[in-house]
C-alpha positions as CSV (number, residue, x, y, z in Angstrom):
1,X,87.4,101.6,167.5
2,X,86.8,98.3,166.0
3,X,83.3,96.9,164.6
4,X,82.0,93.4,164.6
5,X,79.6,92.6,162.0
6,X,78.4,89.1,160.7
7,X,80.0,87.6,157.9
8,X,79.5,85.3,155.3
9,X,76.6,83.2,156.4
10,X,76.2,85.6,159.2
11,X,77.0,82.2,161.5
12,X,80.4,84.5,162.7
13,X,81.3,87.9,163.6
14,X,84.2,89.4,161.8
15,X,86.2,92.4,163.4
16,X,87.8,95.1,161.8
17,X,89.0,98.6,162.9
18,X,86.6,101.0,162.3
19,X,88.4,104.3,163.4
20,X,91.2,106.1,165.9
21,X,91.5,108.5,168.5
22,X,93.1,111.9,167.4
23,X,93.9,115.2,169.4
24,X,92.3,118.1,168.3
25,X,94.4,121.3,167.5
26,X,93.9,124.8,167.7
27,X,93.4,126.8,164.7
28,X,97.3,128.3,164.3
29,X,98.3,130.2,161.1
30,X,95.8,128.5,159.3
31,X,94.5,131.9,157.3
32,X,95.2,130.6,154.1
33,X,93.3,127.2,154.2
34,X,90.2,129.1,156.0
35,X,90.1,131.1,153.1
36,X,89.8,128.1,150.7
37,X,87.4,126.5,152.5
38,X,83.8,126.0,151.2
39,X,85.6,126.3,148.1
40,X,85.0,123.8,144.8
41,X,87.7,123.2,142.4
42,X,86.9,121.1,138.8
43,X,88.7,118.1,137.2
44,X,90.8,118.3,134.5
45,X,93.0,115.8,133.9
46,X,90.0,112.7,134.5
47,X,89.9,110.7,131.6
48,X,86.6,111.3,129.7
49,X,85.6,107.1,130.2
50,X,86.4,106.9,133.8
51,X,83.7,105.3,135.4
52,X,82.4,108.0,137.1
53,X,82.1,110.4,135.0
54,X,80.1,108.0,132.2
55,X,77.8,107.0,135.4
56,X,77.0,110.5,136.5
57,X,78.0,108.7,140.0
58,X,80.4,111.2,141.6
59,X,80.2,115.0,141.1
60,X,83.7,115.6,139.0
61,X,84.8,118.2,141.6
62,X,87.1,118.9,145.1
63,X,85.6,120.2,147.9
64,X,87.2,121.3,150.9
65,X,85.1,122.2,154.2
66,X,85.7,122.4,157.6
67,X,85.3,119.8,160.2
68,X,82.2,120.9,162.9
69,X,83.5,120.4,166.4
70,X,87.4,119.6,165.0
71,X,89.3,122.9,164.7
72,X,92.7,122.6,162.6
73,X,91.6,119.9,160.4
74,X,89.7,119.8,156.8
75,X,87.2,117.5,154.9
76,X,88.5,116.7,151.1
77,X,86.0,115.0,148.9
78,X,87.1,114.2,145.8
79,X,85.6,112.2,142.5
80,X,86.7,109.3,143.8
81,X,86.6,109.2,146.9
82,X,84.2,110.2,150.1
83,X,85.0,113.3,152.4
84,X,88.6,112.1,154.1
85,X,90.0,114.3,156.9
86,X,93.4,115.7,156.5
87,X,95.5,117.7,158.6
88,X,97.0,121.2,156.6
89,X,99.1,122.4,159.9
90,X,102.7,123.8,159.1
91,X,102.2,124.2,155.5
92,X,100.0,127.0,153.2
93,X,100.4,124.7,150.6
94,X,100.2,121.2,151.7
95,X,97.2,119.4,153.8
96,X,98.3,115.9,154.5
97,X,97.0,112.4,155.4
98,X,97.5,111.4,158.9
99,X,95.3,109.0,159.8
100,X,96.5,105.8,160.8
101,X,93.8,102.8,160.3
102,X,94.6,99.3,159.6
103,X,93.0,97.6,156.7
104,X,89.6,99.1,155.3
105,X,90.0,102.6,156.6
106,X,93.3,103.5,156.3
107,X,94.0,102.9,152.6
108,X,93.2,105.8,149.5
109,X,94.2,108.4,151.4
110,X,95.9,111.3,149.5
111,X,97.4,114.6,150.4
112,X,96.0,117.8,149.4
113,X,99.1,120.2,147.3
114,X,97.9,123.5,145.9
115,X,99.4,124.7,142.8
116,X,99.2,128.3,141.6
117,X,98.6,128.0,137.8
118,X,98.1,131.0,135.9
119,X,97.6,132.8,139.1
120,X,95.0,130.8,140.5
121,X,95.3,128.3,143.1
122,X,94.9,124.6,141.8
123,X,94.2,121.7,144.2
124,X,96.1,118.0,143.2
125,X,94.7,115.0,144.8
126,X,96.6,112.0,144.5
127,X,97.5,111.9,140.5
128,X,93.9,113.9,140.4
129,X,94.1,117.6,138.8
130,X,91.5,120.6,139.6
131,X,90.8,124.1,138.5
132,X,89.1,126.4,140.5
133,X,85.0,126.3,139.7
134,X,84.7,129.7,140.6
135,X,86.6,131.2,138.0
136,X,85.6,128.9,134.7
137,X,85.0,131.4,131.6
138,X,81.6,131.7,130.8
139,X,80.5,130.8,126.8
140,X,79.2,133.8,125.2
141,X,76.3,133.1,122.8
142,X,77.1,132.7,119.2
143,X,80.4,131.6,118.2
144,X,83.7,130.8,120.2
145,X,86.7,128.9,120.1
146,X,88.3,126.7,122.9
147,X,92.1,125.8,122.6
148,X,93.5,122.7,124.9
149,X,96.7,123.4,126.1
150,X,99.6,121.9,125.5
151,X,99.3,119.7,128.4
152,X,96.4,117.9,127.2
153,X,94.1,119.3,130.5
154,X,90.1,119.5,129.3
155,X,88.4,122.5,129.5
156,X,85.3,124.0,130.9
157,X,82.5,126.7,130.1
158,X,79.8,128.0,131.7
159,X,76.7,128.6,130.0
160,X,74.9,132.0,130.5
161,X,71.7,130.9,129.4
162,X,69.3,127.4,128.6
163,X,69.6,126.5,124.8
164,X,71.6,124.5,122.2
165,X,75.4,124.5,122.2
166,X,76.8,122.6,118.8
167,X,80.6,121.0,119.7
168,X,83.0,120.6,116.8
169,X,86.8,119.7,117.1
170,X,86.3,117.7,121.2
171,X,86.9,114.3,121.1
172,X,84.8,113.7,123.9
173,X,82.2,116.2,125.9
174,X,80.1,116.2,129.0
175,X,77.4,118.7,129.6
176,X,76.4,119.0,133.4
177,X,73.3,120.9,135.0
178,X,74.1,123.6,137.9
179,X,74.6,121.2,140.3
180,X,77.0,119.4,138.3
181,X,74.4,116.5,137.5
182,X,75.5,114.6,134.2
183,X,73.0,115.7,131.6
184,X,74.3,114.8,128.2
185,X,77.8,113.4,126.9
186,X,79.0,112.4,123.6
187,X,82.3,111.4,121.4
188,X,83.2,113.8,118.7
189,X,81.4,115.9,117.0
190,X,77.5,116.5,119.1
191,X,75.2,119.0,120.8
192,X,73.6,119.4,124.0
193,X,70.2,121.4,125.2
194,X,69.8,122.5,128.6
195,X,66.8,124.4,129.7
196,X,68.1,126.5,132.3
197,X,71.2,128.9,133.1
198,X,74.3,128.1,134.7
199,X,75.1,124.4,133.1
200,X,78.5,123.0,133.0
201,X,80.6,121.6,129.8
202,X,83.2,120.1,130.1
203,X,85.5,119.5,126.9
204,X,88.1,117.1,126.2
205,X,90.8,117.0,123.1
206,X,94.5,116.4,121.9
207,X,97.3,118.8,123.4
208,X,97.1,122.1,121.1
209,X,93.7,121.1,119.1
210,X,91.3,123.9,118.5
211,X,87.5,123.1,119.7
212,X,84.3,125.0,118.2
213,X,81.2,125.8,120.2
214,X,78.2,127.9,119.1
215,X,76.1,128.1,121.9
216,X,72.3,129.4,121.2
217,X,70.2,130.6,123.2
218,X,66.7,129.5,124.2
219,X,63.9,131.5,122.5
């Protein structure tokens, strides 16, 4: 499929290819990618002054969903990218790019390797690291402590309820709504409100440091 669109001056069209042709598989010992998908995983190794994350511009999560009308194949969306289709046939573990589109279309792609870390399955995208969102520990009111591990990774909390949560020890923070809109960020020492339940943090520091949060509720 190739498009012609005017360029320039519009005084020209200009062609480029657009899209392919693909045969559509049946769904064979796929079990374990069903499974994950409608599932939402959550970056962790995004440096806290990547664009998209100070813009708000990209949600700062993996998705993977099924393709309507494509049986056998997957959508990943990923922070920095739109939804790309990839094929996960023959492996549990590995969904790859396939697709096969000069110029424009065919560039970015990435494959899709799940890790099991700590028992949990991990998605990496490209050089792009993410925890599952489903499981993220929930910040209990009051005092707590966050350690980074040793690899550096930042982590995230889910808050309970809408108040104040004071951040000593992060060098760098992000505090997202439910939806994982950007609400508040900061360098260093901070705090965040949020009015209602289920927002996001998201905490960055050096390998090993020791982060404290005191999260208060709304009255």
């Amino acid at each position: 499929m190739v498009a012609r669109v005017p360029a320039y001056l519009g005084h020209y069209l200009a062609r480029f290819p657009l899209g392919s042709r693909f045969s559509q598989r049946p769904v064979v010992e796929m079990a374990a990618w069903q499974a994950r998908a409608g599932q939402r995983w959550l970056v962790v190794n995004e440096d806290a002054q990547s664009i998209p994350l100070i813009q708000g511009t990209a949600l700062p999560r993996f998705a993977l969903d099924v393709v309507d009308g494509l049986p056998g194949y997957l959508f990943a969306t990923a922070i920095h990218t739109g939804s790309q289709i990839v094929d996960p046939a023959g492996s549990d573990t590995l969904a790859r790019m396939f697709l096969k589109i000069p110029v424009n279309f065919g560039r970015d792609l990435n494959d899709v390797v799940i890790e099991t870390r700590d028992g949990e399955e991990w998605v990496r995208y490209g050089s792009t690291l993410f925890r599952p969102q489903a499981s993220v520990p929930v910040l209990p009111a009051g005092d707590s402590a966050v350690a980074i591990g040793s690899e550096g990774f930042a982590e995230w909390r889910k808050l309970p309820v809408g108040g104040t949560v004071a951040i000593t020890g992060a060098s760098a923070w992000k505090l997202y709504d439910a939806d994982l809109k950007l609400l508040a960020s900061g360098t260093g020492n901070g705090s965040a409100h949020v009015e209602a339940m289920g927002a996001y943090l998201l905490l960055y520091g050096a390998p090993n440091a020791a982060i404290t949060l005191t999260l208060a509720a709304a009255k």
